[in-house]
Residue frames relative to the residue before (quaternion, step in Angstrom):
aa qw qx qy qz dx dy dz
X 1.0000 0.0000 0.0000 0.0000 0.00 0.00 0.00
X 0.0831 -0.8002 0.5939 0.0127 3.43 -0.74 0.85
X 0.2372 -0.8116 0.5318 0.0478 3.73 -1.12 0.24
X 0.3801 -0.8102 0.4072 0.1826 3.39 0.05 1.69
X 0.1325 0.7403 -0.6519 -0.0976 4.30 -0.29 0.32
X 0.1995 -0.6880 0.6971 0.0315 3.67 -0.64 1.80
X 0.1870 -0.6814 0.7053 0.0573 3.84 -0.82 1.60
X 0.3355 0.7662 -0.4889 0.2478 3.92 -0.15 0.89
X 0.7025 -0.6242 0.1138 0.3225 2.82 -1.70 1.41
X 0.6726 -0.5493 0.3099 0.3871 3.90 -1.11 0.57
X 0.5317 0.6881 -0.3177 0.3779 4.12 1.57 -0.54
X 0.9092 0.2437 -0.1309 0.3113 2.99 1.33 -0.91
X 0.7796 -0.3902 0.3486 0.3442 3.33 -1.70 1.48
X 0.4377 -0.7748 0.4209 0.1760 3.34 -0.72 1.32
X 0.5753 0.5539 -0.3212 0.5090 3.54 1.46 -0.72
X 0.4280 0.7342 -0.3399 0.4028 4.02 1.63 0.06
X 0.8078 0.5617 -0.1666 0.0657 2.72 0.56 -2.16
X 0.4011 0.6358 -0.3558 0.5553 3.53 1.60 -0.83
X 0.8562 0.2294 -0.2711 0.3752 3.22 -0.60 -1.37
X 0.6607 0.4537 -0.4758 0.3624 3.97 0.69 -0.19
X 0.7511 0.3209 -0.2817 0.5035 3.56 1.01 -0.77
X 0.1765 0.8053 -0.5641 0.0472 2.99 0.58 0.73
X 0.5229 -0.7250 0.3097 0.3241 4.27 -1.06 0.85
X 0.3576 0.7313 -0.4712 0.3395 3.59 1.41 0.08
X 0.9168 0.0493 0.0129 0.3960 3.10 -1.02 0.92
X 0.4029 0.7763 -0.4162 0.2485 3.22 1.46 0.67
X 0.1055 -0.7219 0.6491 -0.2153 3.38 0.34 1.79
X 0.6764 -0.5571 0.3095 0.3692 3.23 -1.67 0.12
X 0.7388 0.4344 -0.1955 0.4767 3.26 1.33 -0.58
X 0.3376 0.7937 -0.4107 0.2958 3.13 1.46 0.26
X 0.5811 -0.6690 0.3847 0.2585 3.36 -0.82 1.36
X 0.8394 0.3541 -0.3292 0.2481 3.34 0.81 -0.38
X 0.4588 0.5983 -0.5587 0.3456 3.25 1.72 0.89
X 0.6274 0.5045 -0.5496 0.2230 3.52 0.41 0.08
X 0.4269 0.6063 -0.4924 0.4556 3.67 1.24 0.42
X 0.7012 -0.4666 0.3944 0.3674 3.43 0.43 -1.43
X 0.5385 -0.6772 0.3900 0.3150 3.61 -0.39 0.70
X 0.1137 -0.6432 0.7462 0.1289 3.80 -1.29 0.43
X 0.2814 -0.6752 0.6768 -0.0831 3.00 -1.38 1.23
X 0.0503 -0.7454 0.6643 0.0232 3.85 -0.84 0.67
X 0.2884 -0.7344 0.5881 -0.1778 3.50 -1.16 1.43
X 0.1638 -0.8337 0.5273 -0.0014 3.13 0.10 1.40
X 0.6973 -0.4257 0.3755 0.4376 3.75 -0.76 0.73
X 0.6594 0.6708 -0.0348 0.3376 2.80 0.74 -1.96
X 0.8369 0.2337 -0.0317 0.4939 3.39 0.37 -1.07
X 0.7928 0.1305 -0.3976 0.4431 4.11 1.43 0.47
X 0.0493 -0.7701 0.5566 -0.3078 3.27 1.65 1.24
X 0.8788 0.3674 -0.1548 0.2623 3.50 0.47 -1.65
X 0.1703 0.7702 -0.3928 0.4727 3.06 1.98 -0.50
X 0.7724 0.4030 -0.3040 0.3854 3.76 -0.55 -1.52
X 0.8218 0.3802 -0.2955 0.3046 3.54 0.78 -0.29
X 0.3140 0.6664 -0.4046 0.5419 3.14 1.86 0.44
X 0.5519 -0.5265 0.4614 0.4531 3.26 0.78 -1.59
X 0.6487 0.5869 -0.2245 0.4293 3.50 1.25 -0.64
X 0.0053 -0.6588 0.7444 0.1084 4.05 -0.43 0.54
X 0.6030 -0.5391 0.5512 0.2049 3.34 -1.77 0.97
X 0.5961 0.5380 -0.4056 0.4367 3.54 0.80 -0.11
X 0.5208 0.7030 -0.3151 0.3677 3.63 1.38 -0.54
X 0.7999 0.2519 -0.2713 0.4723 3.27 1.36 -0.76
X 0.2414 0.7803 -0.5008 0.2864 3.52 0.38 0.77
X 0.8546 -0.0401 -0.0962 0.5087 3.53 -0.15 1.16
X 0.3458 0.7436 -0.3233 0.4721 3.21 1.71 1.35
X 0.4501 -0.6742 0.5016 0.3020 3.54 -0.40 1.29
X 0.5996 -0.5397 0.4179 0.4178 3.93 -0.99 0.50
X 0.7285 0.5043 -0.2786 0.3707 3.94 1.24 -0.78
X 0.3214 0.6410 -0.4252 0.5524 3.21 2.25 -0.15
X 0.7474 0.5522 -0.2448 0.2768 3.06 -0.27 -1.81
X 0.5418 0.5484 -0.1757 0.6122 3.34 1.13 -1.41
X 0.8335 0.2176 -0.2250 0.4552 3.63 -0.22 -0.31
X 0.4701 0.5466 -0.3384 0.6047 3.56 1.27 0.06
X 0.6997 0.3214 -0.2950 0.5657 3.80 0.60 -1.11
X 0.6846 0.5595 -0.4517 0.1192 3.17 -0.15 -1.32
X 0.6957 0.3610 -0.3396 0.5199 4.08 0.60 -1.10
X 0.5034 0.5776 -0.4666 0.4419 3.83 0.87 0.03
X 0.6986 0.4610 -0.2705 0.4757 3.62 0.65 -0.68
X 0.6668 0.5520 -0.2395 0.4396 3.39 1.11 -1.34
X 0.5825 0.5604 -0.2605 0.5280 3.60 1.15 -0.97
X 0.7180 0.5059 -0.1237 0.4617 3.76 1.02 -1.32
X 0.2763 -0.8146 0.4767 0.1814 3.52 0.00 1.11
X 0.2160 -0.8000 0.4423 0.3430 3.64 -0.50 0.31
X 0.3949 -0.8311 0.3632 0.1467 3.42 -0.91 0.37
X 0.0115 -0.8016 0.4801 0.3562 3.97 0.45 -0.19
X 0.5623 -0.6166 0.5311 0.1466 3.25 -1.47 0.77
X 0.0962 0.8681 -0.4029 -0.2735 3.38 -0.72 -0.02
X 0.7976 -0.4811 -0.0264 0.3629 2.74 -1.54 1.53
X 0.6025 0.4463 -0.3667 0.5507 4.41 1.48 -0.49
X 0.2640 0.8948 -0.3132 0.1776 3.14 0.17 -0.39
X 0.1992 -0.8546 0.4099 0.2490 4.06 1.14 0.55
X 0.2716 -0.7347 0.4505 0.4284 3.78 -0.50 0.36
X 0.5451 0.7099 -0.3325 0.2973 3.65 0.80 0.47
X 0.6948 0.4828 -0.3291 0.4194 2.82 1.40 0.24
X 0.6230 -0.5621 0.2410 0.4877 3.72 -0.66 1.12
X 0.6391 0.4853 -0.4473 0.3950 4.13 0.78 -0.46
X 0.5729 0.5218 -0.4172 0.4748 3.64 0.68 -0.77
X 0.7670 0.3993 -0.2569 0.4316 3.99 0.29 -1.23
X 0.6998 0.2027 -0.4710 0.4974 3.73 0.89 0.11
X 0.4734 0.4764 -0.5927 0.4446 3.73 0.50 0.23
X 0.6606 0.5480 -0.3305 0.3925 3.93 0.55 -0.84
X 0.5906 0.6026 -0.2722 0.4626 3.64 1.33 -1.10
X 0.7679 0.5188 -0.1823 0.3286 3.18 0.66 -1.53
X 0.6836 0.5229 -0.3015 0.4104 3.30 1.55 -1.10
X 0.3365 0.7584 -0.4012 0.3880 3.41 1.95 -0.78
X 0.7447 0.3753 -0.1658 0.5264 3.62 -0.23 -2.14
X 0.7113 0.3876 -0.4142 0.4149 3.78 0.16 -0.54
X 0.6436 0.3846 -0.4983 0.4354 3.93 0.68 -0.54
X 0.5884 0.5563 -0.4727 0.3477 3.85 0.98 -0.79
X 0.7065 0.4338 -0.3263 0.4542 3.94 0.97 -1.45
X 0.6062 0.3675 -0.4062 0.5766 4.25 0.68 0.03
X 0.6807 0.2803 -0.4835 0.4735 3.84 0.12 0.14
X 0.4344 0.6575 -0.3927 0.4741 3.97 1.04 -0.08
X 0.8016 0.4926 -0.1811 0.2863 3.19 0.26 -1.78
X 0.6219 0.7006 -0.1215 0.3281 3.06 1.56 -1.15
X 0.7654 0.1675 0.0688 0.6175 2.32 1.86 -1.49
X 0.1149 -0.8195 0.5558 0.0796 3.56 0.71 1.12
X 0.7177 0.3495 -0.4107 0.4406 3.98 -0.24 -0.68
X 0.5424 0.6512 -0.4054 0.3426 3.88 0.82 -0.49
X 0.2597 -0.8133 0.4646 0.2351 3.74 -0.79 1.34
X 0.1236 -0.7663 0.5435 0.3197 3.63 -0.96 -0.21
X 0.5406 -0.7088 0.4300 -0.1428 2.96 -1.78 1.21
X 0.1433 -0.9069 0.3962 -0.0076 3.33 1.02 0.98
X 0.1508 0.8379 -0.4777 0.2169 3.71 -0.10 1.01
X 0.3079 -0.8069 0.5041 0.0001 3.45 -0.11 1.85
């Protein structure tokens, strides 16, 4: 099970947001980052979240500078870890290094965009 969080700009009509951020072609110049970013959340990867303190449901109708201040002491609290490059993804170090990098790409695509809402979509 996975859980779609669409970080996107604050103009648009929620019934929009899918189809504008959509992940096709999501290059840098791709037309649909100037709408807003979709993010995909694997069961798997904000399971761990809950033990920081943070459920992923928390940021749902959160300005990106919420979100950002919601994430940020979660990360800080969350040591980071490097992986190395063999490394199986089955093993419980690989999936909280993987978790963490998750919430960190969500709290740098936030930051960027502080006035930008996010959109929780199961």
């Amino acid at each position: 099970m996975s859980i779609d969080l669409y970080v996107h700009r604050p103009d648009l009509p929620d019934d929009t947001v899918s189809t504008l951020c959509k992940e096709e072609d999501y290059g840098e110049w791709s037309d649909a980052r100037q709408f807003g970013r979709r993010i995909t959340v694997s069961i798997n990867d904000y399971r761990p979240w809950a033990d920081h303190g943070l459920d992923i449901k928390d940021l749902d109708g959160l300005t990106g500078q919420q979100a950002v201040n919601r994430i940020r002491p979660v990360l800080d609290a969350w040591p980071a870890t490097s992986v190395p490059i063999a490394l199986p993804r089955e093993t419980a170090w690989y999936r909280d290094h993987h978790s963490r990098s998750v919430l960190a790409e969500i709290e740098a695509v936030c930051r960027t965009n502080p006035d930008w809402i996010i959109l929780e979509e199961s």
